[in-house]
C-alpha positions as CSV (number, residue, x, y, z in Angstrom):
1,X,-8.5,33.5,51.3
2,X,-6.8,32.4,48.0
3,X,-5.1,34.4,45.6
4,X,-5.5,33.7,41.7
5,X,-3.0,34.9,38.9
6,X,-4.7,33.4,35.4
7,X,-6.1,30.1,36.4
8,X,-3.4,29.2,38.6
9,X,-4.4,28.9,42.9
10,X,-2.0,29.9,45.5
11,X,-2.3,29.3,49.3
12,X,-2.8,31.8,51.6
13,X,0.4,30.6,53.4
14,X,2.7,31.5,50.0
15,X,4.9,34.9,51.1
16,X,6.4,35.4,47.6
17,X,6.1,34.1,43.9
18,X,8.6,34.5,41.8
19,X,7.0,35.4,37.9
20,X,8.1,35.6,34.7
21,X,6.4,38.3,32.3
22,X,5.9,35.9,28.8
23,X,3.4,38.3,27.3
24,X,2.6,42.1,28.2
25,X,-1.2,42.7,28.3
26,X,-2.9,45.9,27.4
27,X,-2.3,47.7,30.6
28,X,1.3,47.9,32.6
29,X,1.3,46.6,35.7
30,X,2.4,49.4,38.5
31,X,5.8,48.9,39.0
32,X,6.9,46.3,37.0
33,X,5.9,47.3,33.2
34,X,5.8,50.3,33.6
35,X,9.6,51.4,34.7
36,X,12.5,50.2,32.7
37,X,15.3,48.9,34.9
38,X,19.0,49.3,33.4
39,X,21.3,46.1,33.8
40,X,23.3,46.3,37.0
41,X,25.4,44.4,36.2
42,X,26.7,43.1,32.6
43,X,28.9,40.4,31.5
44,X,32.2,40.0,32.4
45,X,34.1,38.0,30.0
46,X,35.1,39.6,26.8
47,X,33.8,37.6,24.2
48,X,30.5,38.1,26.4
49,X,30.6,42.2,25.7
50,X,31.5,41.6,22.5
51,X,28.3,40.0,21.7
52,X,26.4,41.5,23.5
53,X,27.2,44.9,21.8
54,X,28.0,43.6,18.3
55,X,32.1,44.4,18.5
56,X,34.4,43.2,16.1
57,X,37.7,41.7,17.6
58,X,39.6,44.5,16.9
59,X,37.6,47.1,19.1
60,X,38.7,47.5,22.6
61,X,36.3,46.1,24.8
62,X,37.4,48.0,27.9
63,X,35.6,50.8,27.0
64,X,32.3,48.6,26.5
65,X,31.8,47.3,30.4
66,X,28.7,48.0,32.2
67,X,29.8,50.2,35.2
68,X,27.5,50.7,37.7
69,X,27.3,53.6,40.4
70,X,28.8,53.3,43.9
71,X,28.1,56.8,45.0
72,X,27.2,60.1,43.0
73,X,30.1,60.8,41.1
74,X,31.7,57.1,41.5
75,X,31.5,53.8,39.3
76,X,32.8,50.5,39.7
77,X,33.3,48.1,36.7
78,X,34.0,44.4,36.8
79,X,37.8,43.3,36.2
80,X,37.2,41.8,32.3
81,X,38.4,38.1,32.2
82,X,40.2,36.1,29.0
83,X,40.9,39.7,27.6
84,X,43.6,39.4,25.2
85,X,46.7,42.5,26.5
86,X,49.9,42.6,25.2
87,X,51.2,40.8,28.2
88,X,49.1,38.1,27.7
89,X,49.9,37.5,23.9
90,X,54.3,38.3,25.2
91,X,53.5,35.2,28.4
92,X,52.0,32.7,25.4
93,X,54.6,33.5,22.8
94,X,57.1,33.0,25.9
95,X,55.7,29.8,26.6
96,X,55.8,28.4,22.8
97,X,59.4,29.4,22.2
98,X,60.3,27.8,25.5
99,X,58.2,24.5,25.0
100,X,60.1,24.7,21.3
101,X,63.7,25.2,22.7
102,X,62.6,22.5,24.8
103,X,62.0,20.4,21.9
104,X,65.0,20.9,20.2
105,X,67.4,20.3,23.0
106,X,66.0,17.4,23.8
107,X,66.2,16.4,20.4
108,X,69.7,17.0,20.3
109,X,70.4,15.6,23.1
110,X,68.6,12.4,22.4
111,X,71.0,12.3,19.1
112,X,74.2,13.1,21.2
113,X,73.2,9.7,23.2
114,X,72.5,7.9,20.3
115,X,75.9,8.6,19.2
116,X,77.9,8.2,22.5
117,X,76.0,4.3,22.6
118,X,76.6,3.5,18.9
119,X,80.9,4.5,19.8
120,X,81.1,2.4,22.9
121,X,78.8,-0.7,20.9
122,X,81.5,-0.1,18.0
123,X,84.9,-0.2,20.7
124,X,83.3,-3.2,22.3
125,X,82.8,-5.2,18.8
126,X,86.5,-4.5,18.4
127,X,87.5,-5.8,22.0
128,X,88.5,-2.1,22.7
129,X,86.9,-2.0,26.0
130,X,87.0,-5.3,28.0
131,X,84.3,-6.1,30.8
Protein backbone atom coordinates (compact mmCIF):
# COMPACT_ATOMS: atom_id res chain seq x y z
CA UNK A 1 0.00 0.00 0.00
CA UNK A 2 1.66 3.42 -0.76
CA UNK A 3 0.53 6.66 -0.02
CA UNK A 4 0.94 9.72 -2.56
CA UNK A 5 0.78 13.53 -1.68
CA UNK A 6 1.36 15.48 -5.27
CA UNK A 7 3.79 13.28 -7.08
CA UNK A 8 5.85 12.46 -4.12
CA UNK A 9 5.74 8.21 -2.81
CA UNK A 10 5.93 7.43 0.76
CA UNK A 11 6.42 3.85 2.30
CA UNK A 12 3.93 2.17 4.00
CA UNK A 13 6.35 1.96 6.98
CA UNK A 14 6.42 6.10 7.34
CA UNK A 15 4.28 6.86 10.85
CA UNK A 16 4.35 10.68 10.33
CA UNK A 17 5.27 13.48 7.69
CA UNK A 18 5.95 16.52 8.72
CA UNK A 19 4.40 19.26 5.83
CA UNK A 20 4.64 22.58 5.07
CA UNK A 21 1.36 24.38 3.43
CA UNK A 22 3.29 26.63 0.35
CA UNK A 23 0.05 27.20 -1.43
CA UNK A 24 -3.69 26.77 -0.19
CA UNK A 25 -5.79 25.02 -2.94
CA UNK A 26 -9.49 25.59 -3.55
CA UNK A 27 -10.80 23.51 -0.83
CA UNK A 28 -9.48 23.55 3.14
CA UNK A 29 -8.25 20.60 4.27
CA UNK A 30 -10.31 19.33 7.54
CA UNK A 31 -8.36 20.40 10.28
CA UNK A 32 -5.59 22.07 9.14
CA UNK A 33 -7.04 25.08 6.76
CA UNK A 34 -9.81 25.36 8.00
CA UNK A 35 -9.20 26.43 11.90
CA UNK A 36 -7.00 29.32 12.68
CA UNK A 37 -4.58 28.47 15.56
CA UNK A 38 -3.50 31.56 17.76
CA UNK A 39 0.37 31.70 18.59
CA UNK A 40 1.06 30.00 21.93
CA UNK A 41 3.70 31.33 22.45
CA UNK A 42 5.31 34.74 21.14
CA UNK A 43 8.64 36.26 21.28
CA UNK A 44 10.37 36.98 24.20
CA UNK A 45 12.95 39.55 23.65
CA UNK A 46 11.79 43.04 23.36
CA UNK A 47 13.06 44.24 20.33
CA UNK A 48 11.31 40.92 19.01
CA UNK A 49 7.56 42.38 20.22
CA UNK A 50 8.43 45.41 19.04
CA UNK A 51 8.62 44.24 15.62
CA UNK A 52 6.43 42.13 15.60
CA UNK A 53 3.62 44.57 16.59
CA UNK A 54 5.07 47.71 14.94
CA UNK A 55 6.00 49.71 18.44
CA UNK A 56 8.04 52.58 18.64
CA UNK A 57 10.75 52.59 21.36
CA UNK A 58 8.96 54.64 23.56
CA UNK A 59 5.87 52.35 23.98
CA UNK A 60 5.97 49.93 26.86
CA UNK A 61 6.39 46.62 25.65
CA UNK A 62 5.12 44.91 28.78
CA UNK A 63 1.84 45.33 27.84
CA UNK A 64 2.41 43.72 24.26
CA UNK A 65 3.50 39.93 25.40
CA UNK A 66 1.63 36.99 24.19
CA UNK A 67 0.18 35.44 27.38
CA UNK A 68 -1.22 32.33 27.14
CA UNK A 69 -3.90 30.45 29.34
CA UNK A 70 -2.97 28.13 32.26
CA UNK A 71 -6.42 27.54 33.52
CA UNK A 72 -9.77 29.51 32.99
CA UNK A 73 -9.29 32.64 34.51
CA UNK A 74 -5.25 32.30 34.69
CA UNK A 75 -2.41 33.46 32.14
CA UNK A 76 1.24 33.09 32.18
CA UNK A 77 3.52 35.39 30.17
CA UNK A 78 7.19 34.92 29.49
CA UNK A 79 9.76 37.09 31.64
CA UNK A 80 10.78 39.83 28.62
CA UNK A 81 14.68 39.71 28.17
CA UNK A 82 17.15 42.98 27.17
CA UNK A 83 14.12 45.21 28.28
CA UNK A 84 15.50 48.46 29.12
CA UNK A 85 13.93 49.46 33.24
CA UNK A 86 15.08 52.16 35.11
CA UNK A 87 17.31 49.85 37.06
CA UNK A 88 18.95 48.70 34.17
CA UNK A 89 19.71 52.27 32.57
CA UNK A 90 20.80 53.45 37.03
CA UNK A 91 23.37 49.68 36.93
CA UNK A 92 24.98 51.04 33.24
CA UNK A 93 25.25 54.62 34.24
CA UNK A 94 26.82 53.07 37.60
CA UNK A 95 29.17 51.19 35.71
CA UNK A 96 30.42 54.21 33.33
CA UNK A 97 30.99 56.65 36.17
CA UNK A 98 32.84 53.98 38.06
CA UNK A 99 34.96 52.74 34.96
CA UNK A 100 35.52 56.85 34.55
CA UNK A 101 36.52 57.48 38.29
CA UNK A 102 38.66 54.62 37.51
CA UNK A 103 40.21 56.40 34.83
CA UNK A 104 40.93 59.42 36.44
CA UNK A 105 42.53 57.99 39.55
CA UNK A 106 44.68 56.15 37.85
CA UNK A 107 45.62 58.91 35.90
CA UNK A 108 46.41 60.82 38.75
CA UNK A 109 48.09 58.44 40.28
CA UNK A 110 50.23 57.53 37.33
CA UNK A 111 51.20 61.50 37.44
CA UNK A 112 51.86 61.47 41.36
CA UNK A 113 54.65 58.60 40.37
CA UNK A 114 55.92 60.34 37.69
CA UNK A 115 56.67 63.04 40.03
CA UNK A 116 57.91 61.10 43.08
CA UNK A 117 60.61 59.38 40.27
CA UNK A 118 61.61 62.60 38.55
CA UNK A 119 62.43 64.19 42.73
CA UNK A 120 64.48 61.15 43.75
CA UNK A 121 66.37 61.15 39.77
CA UNK A 122 66.78 65.08 40.57
CA UNK A 123 68.38 64.31 44.56
CA UNK A 124 70.52 61.59 43.11
CA UNK A 125 71.99 63.96 40.21
CA UNK A 126 72.84 66.26 43.07
CA UNK A 127 74.51 63.42 45.24
CA UNK A 128 71.60 63.99 47.70
CA UNK A 129 70.92 60.49 48.24
CA UNK A 130 74.01 58.15 48.21
CA UNK A 131 73.67 54.26 47.26
Amino acid sequence: MRKTVVGCIFSYRIRAVNLVIVKKGPKDLPGVTDTIEPRRLGPKIANNIRKLWMLDKDEDVRNYVIRRRVKPNRFKAPKIQRLLTPLVKQRRTRVVETRKRRNIKARDDARNYACLVDEINKQKRQGLIHK
